[in-house]
Backbone as CSV, one residue per row, in Angstrom:
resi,resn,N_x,N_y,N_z,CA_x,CA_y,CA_z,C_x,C_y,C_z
1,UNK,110.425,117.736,93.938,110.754,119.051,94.430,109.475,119.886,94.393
2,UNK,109.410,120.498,95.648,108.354,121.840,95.273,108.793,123.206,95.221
3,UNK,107.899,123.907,94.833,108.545,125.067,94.410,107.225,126.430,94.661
4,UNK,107.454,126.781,95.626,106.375,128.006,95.745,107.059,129.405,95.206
5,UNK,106.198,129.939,93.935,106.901,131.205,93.569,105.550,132.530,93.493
6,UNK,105.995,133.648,92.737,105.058,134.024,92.884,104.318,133.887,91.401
7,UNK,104.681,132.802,90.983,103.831,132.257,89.656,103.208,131.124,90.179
8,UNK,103.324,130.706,91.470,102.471,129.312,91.629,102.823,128.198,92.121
9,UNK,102.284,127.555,92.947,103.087,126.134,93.473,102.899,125.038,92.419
10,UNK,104.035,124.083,92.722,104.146,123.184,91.673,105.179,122.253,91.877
11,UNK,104.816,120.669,91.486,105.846,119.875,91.795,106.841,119.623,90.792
12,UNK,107.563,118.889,91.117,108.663,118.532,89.572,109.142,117.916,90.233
13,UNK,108.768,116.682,89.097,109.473,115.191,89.608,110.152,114.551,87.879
14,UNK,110.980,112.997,87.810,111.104,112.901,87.055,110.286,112.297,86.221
15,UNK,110.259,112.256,84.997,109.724,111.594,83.624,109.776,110.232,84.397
16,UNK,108.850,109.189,84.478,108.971,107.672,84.556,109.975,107.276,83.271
17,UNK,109.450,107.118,82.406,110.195,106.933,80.861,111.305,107.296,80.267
18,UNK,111.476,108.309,80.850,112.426,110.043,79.715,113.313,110.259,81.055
19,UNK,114.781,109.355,80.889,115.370,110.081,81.907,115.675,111.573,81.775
20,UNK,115.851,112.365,80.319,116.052,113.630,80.444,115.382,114.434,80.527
21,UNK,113.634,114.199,80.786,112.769,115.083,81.235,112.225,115.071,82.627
22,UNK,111.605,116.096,82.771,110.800,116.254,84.270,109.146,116.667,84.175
23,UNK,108.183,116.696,84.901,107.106,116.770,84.921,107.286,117.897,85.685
24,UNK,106.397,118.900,85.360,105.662,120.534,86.194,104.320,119.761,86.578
25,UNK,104.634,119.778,87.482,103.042,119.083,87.716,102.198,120.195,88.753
26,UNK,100.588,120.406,88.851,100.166,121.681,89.497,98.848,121.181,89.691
27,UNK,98.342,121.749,90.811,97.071,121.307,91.283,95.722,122.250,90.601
28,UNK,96.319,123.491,90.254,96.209,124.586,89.261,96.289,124.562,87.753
29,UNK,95.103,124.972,87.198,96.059,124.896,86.010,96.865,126.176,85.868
30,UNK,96.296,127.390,86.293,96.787,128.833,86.003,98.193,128.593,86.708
31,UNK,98.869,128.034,87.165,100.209,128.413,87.689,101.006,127.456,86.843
32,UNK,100.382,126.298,85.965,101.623,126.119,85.062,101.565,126.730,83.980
33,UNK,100.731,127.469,83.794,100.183,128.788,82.691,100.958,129.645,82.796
34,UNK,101.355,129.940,84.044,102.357,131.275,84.192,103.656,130.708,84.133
35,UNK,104.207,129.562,83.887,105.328,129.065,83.839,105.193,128.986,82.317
36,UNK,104.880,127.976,81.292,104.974,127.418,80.386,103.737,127.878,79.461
37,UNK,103.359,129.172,78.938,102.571,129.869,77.866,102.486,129.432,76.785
38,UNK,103.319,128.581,76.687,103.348,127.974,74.928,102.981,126.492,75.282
39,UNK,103.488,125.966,76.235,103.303,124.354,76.191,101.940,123.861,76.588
40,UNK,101.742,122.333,75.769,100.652,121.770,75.887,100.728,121.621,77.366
41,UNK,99.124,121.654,78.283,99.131,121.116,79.778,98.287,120.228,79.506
42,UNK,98.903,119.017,80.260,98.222,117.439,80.028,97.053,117.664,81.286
43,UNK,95.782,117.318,80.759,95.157,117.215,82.066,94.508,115.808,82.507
44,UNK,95.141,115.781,83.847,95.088,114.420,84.595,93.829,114.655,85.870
45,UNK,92.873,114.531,85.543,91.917,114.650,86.576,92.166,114.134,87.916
46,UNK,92.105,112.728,87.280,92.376,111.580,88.344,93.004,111.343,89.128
47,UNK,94.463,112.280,88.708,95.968,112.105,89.593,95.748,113.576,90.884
48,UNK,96.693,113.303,91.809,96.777,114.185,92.344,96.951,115.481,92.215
49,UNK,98.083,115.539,91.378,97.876,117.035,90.434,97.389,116.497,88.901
50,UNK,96.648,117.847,89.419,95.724,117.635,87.595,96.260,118.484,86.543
51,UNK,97.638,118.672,86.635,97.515,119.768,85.345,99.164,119.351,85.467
52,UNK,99.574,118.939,83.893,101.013,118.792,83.570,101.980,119.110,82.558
53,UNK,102.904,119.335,82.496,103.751,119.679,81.812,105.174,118.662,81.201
54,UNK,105.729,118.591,80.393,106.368,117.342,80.536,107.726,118.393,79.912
55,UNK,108.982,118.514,80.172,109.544,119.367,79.951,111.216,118.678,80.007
56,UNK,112.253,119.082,79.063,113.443,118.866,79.189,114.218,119.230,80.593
57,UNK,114.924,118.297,81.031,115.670,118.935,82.666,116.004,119.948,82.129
58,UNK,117.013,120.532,80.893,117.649,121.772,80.276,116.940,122.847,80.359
59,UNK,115.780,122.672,80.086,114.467,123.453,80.050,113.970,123.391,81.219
60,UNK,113.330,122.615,82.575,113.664,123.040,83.680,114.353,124.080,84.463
61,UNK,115.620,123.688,84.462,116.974,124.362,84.559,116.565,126.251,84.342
62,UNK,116.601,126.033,83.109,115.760,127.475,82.697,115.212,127.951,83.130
63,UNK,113.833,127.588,83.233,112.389,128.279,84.369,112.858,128.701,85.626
64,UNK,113.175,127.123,85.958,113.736,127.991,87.354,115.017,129.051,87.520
65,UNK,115.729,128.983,86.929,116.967,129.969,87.129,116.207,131.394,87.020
66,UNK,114.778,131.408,86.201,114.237,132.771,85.477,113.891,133.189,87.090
67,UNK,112.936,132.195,87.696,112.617,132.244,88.797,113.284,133.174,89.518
68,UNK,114.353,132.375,90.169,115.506,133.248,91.038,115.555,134.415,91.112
69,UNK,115.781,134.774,89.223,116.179,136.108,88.687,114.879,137.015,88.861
70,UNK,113.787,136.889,89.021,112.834,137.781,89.161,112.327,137.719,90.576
71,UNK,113.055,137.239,91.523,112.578,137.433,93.159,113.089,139.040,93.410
72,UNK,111.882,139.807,93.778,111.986,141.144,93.747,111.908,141.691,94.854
73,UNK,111.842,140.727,96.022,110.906,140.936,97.154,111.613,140.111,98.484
74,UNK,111.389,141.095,99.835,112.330,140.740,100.978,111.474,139.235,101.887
75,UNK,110.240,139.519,101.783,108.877,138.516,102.201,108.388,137.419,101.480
76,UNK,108.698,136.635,101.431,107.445,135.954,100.530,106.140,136.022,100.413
77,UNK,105.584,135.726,101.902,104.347,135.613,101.890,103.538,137.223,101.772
78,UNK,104.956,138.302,102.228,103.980,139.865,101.825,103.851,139.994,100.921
79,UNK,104.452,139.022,99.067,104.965,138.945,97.616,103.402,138.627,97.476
80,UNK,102.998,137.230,98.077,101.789,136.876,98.038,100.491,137.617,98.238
81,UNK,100.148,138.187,99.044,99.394,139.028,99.216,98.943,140.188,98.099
82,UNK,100.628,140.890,97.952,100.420,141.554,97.213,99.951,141.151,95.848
83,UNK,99.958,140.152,95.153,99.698,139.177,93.937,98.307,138.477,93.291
84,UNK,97.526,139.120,93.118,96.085,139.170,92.759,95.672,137.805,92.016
85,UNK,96.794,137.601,91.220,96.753,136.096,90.633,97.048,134.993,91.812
86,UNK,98.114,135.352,92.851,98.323,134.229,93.701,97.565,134.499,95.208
87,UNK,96.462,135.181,95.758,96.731,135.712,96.889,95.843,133.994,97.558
88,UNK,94.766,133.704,96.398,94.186,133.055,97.378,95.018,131.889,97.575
89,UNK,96.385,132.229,97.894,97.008,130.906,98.176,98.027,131.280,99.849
90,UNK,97.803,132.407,100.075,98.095,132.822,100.991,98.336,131.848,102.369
91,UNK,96.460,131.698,102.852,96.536,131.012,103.885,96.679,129.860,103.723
92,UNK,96.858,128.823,102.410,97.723,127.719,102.851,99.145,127.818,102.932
93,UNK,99.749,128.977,102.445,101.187,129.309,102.462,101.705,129.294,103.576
94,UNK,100.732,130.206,104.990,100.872,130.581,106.419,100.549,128.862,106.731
95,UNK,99.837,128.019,106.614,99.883,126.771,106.938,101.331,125.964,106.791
96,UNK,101.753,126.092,105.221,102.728,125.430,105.141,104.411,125.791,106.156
97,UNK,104.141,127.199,106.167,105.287,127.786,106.958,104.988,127.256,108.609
98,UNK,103.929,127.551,109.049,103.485,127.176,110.204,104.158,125.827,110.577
99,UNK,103.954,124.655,109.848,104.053,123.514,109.904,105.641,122.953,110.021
100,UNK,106.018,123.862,109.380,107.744,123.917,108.847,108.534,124.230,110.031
101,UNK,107.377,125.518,110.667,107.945,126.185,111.852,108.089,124.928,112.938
102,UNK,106.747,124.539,113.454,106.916,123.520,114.512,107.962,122.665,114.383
103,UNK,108.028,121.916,113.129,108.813,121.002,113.090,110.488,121.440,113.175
104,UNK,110.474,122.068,112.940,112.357,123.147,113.402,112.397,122.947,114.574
105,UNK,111.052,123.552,115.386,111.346,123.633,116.973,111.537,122.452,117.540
106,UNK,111.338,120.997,116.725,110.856,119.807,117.695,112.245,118.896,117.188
107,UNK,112.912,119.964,116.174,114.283,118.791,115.872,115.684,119.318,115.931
């Protein structure tokens, strides 16, 4: 799953091992920083995302529900802008929507 907020993009997939956990995984480290302030971030150079989190689904569950609860905003991408911590993520944001867009029109 991905998840663009205005704390940061980030994947979450499952634990290989741990069926009851999930990985925050981030290409960033500062955006699993703004998720998880207390937890260790594993850093994986090598992997595609380099910065991880290893976290209970329960605890998942959590973050994101917080998520939801703090969408304050009618725009996303005007959320972005406005967001000094996230802006330079802007124009891949307008990429990703872009991309999303075509493909609507072509199916």
């Amino acid at each position: 799953m991905w998840i663009a907020s205005k704390n940061g993009f980030v994947s979450i997939v499952q634990h290989r091992d741990k069926p009851d956990q999930v990985l925050f995984r981030a290409r960033v480290r500062k955006d699993l920083e703004s998720l998880f302030p207390k937890e260790s971030i594993i850093e994986t150079p090598e992997a595609d995302y380099g910065f991880r989190v290893h976290v209970s689904k329960q605890e998942a569950v959590s973050v994101i529900s917080q998520q939801v609860w703090e969408i304050d905003y009618p725009n996303f991408k005007n959320a972005i802008a406005q967001n000094p911590e996230q802006r330079d993520k802007l124009s891949a944001y307008h990429d990703i929507w872009g991309v999303m867009w075509d493909y609507a029109k072509n199916h």
